[in-house]
N, C-alpha and C positions, 0 to 999 in steps of 0.2 A: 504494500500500500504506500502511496506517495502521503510521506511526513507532512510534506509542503501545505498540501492541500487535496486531504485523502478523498473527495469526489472530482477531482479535475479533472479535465481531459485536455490534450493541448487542439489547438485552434491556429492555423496557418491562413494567411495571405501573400500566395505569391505575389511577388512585386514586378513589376517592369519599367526598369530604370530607364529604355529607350522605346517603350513599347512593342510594337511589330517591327522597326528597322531592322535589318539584317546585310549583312553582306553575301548573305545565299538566297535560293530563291528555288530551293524543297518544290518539286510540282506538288506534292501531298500536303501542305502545307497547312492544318487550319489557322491559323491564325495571321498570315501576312495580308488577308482581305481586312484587317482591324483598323488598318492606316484610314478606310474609306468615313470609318465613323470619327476621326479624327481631321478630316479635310482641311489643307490649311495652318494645323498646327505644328509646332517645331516639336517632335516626339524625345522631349531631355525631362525627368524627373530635375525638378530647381531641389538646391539644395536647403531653400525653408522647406520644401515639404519632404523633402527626405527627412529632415529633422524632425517634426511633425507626424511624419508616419511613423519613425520610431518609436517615438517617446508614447504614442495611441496604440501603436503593437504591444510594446513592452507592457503599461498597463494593462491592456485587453486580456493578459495570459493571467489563466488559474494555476502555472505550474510553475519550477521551478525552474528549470529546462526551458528555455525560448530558441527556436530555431530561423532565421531569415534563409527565406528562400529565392532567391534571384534569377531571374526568368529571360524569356525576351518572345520574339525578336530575337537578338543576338546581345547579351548583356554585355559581352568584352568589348562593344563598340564605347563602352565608358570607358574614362581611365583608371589605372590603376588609382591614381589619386582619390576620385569619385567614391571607393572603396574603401579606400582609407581613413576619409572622412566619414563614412558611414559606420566604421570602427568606434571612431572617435564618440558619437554620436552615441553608440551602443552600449559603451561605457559610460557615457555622460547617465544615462538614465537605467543601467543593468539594476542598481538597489540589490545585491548581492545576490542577481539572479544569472544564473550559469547560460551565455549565449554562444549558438554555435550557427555556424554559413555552410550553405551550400550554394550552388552553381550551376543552373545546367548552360552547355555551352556546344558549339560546333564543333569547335576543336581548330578552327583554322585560326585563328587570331593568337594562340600561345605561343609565346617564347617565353626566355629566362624569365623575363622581370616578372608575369604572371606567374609565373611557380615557383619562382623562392616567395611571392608574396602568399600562393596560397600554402604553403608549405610554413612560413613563418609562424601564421595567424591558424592555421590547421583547419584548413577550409576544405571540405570534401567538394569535390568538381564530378557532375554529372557531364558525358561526350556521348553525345549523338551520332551514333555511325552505324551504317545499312550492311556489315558483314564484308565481306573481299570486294576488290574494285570495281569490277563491272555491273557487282549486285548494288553498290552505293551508292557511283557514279550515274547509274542509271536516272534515277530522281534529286539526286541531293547535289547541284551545281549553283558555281558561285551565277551573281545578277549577270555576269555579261556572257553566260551559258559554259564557262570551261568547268572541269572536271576538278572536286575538291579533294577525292580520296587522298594523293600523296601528302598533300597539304595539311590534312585531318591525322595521317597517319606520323607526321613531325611532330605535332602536337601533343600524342601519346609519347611521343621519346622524350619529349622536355618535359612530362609530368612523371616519367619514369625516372629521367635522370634528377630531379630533385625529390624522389622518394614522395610525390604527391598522392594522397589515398583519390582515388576515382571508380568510379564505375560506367558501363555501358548502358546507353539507353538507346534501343536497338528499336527499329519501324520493322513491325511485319507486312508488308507490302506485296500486290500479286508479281512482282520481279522475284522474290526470294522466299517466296512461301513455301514454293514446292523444292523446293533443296534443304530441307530442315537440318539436315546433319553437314552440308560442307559449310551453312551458315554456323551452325553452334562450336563445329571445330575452329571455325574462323577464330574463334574469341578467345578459345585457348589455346591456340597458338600465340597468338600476343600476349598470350600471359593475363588475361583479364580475368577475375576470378568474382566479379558481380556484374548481374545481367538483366536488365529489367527489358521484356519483349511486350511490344505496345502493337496490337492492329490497329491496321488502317481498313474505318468503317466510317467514309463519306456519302455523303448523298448532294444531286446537286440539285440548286434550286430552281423550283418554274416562276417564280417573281421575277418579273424585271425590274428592280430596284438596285442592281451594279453589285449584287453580291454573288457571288459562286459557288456557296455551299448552303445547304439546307441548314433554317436554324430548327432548333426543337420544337417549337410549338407546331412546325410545320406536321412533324406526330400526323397528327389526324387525319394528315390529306394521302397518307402515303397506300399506296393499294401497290405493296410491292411485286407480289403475284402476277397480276396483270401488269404489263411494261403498256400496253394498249388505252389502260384505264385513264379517266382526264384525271386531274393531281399524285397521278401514278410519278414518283423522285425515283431516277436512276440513281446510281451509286457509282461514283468516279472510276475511272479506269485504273487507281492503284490500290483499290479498296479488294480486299478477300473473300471469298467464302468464307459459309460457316465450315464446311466437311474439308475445307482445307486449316485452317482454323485449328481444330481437331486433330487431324494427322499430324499439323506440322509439332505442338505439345506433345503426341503422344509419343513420336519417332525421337522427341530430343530427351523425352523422360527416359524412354526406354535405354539411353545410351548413359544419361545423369546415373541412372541408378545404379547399374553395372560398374562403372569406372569415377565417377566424379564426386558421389557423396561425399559431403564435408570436406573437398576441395574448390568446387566450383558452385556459387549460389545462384540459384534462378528464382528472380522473387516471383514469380506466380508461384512454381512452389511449395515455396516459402509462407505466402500468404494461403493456399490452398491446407497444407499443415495446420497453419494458424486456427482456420476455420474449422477444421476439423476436431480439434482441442478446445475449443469453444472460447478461442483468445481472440483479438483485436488484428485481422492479418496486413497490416501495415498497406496494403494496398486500396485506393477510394473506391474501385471498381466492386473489390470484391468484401468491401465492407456492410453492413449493415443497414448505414444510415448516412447521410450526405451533407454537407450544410456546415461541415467544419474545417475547410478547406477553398478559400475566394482569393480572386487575383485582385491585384489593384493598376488600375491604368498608370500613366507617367504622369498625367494631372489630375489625380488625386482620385479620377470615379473610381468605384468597385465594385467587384460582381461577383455573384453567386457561386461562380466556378471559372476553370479557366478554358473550360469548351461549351459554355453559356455567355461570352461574352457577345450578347446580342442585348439592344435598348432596352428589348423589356425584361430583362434582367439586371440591370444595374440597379442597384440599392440604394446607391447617394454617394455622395463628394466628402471627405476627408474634410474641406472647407464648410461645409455645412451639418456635416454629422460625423459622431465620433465613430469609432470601429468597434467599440462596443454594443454603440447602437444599433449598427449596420448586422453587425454579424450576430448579435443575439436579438433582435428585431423580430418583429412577426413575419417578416415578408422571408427571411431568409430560413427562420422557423419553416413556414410552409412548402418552401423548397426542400427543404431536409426532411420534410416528411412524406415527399413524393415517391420519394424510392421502397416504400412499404405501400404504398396505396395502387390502388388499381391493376398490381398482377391480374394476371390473367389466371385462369383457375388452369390451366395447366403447371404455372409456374406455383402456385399455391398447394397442388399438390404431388410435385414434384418432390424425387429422395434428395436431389441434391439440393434443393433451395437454401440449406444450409450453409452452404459452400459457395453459393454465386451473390442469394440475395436479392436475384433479377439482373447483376451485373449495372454495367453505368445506363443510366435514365435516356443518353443521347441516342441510345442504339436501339430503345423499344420501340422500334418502327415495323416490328413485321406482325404477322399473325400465326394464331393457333392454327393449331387444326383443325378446331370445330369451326373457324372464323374468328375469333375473339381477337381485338387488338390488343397491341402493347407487351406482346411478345419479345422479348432480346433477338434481335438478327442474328447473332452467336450461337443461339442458344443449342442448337442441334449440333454446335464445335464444341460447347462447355460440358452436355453431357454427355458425347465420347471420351473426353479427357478424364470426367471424374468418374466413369464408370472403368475406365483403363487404370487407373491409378486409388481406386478405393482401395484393393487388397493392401498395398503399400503402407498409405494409410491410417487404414484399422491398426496395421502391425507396430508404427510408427505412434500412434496416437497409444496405444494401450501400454507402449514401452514409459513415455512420456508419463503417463499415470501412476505407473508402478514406481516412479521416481527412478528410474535408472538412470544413468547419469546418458548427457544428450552425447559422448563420445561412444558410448557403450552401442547406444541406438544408433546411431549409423553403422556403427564396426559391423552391427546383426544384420541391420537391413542392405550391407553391401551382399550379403550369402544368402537374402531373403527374395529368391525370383526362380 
């Protein structure tokens, strides 16, 4: 139980210090169409309201642990300085509370001066990269279309050669879906030993209003079954299957379990475990309940989430409302309670609903079988995975119980297939 404050839970708002900018230009991208809601303006967080957002963050938290999270766009387009000062900042208002950074980032902007800083200040650095060249190359090029891989792949030696902790946040995309295993050995080969794998599950919109992807409330209009149907939303050309989905998990489980327990982590997983134990699985998708975790624009708006960042989601302005208000507010309440409401009675009375939840709210755009909406698009990938990996499991989860120690449980379940 946390001493601090034994009902807490932490509460995160990513930030985006440059908003959407980037100096790549991801065709998968959801978030680089965010510039359009921004029309006009210079996308730099000022440095009153970085101060301001902290000193509203660091209050906002019931724990003792505060974590900033730094997003983009591409955040390394600030300077190192920018960072520094943000430092500065987090000590001015910590109140003897323990704060720690993260980063996700390209990868292509790192050299030294970035990683003796984040290595100084003990910054864990999240690197976005699509598996071997061709697989990464394929969607992930810089704005004036050349090819980022080698550039990306620098950036891994400069965060190696100053002993930086990082991990991989890896796009499942239809370029590299179906190579599940040359992709997963990619990773360990480079020696990366955390792997977070994210599908790409777009849909594009029938509005013409200058945007390119469906937002959520779009929900209702989608009759994805019929491609014929009028507000029938196709789904981008680098979005996956569900039965791909499903194989690509089950083909890289099947090799984790054999050779890589407790050398190589994959948080789905990781989180899959978690749920399975009836703990908190670190992952928002596969959590329970939604609504504690909002991005903040560079001038101050904030929203619900950081793939809700559509108007009618915005909550209020930092200049106008605090983040306490914002985040524990009715409106974001309501939000957070979406993800338990309205399953569909498939998902209701599904074995694994324990283990997915319904999965993330942006993806219940398909349907039942009987008809019924508000199905996960996933969902026929989620329950191949956990009906392939239950036995594992049970074995793993009842070791866990008996208090064996978590070295023991891996040693058994590397002999247990």
């Amino acid at each position: 139980m946390n001493a601090y404050a034994p009902f807490a839970r932490p509460l995160y708002v990513m930030l985006k210090p440059v908003g959407s900018r980037c100096n790549m230009a991801c065709s998968y991208c959801y978030y680089s169409e965010k510039e359009k809601l921004y029309a006009g303006q210079r996308p730099l967080l000022t440095e009153q309201d970085l101060e301001r957002f902290t000193q509203q963050y660091i209050e906002a938290q019931t724990m003792q642990q505060v974590l900033f999270t730094w997003h983009g766009g591409e955040p390394l387009m600030r300077p190192v300085s920018f960072y520094r000062k943000a430092m500065d900042f987090q000590r001015k208002y910590a109140d003897g509370r323990i704060i720690d950074n993260c980063i996700q980032t390209n990868g292509s902007l790192l050299n030294d001066e970035w990683c003796r800083f984040f290595k100084e200040n003990h910054w864990l650095v999240g690197l976005s990269i699509d598996g071997p060249q061709a697989s990464h190359d394929a969607y992930r090029r810089f704005t004036n279309g050349s090819p980022s891989f080698a550039q990306v792949m620098r950036g891994i030696d400069c965060l190696n050669k100053h002993q930086v902790e990082w991990n991989a946040m890896a796009v499942v995309n239809s370029r590299n879906v179906d190579d599940p295993l040359g992709f997963y050995r990619f990773f360990k080969e480079i020696d990366c030993h955390y792997i977070q794998f994210t599908p790409i599950v777009e849909r594009l919109s029938p509005k013409p209003d200058g945007r390119h992807l469906a937002a959520p409330d779009e929900l209702s209009e989608c009759n994805f079954s019929d491609e014929s149907a009028p507000g029938h939303l196709s789904l981008t050309p680098e979005s996956i299957t569900p039965e791909q989905w499903g194989g690509f998990l089950c083909a890289i489980f099947d090799e984790w379990i054999k050779e890589d327990v407790g050398r190589y982590f994959v948080q789905i997983f990781d989180a899959t475990l978690a749920n399975w134990v009836g703990e908190e699985p670190g992952l928002c998708s596969l959590s329970s309940h939604c609504g504690h975790a909002a991005v903040m624009e560079f001038n101050g708006d904030v929203y619900s989430c950081d793939h809700f960042v559509f108007p009618q989601y915005r909550l209020g302005n930092i200049h106008e409302n605090t983040l306490i208000e914002m985040l524990y507010g009715p409106r974001q309440q309501a939000f957070a309670s979406k993800k338990t409401q309205n399953l569909p009675e498939d998902c209701q009375q599904c074995e694994f609903l324990f283990a997915c939840h319904g999965e993330c709210p942006k993806n219940r755009f398909a349907r039942a079988a009987g008809g019924e909406s508000g199905l996960n698009y996933l969902c026929p990938g989620y329950q191949q995975f956990f009906s392939h990996v239950a036995p594992y499991m049970d074995f793993m989860a009842a070791e866990l119980r008996a208090n064996r120690a978590p070295a023991n449980v891996m040693k058994a379940l590397a002999s247990f297939r």
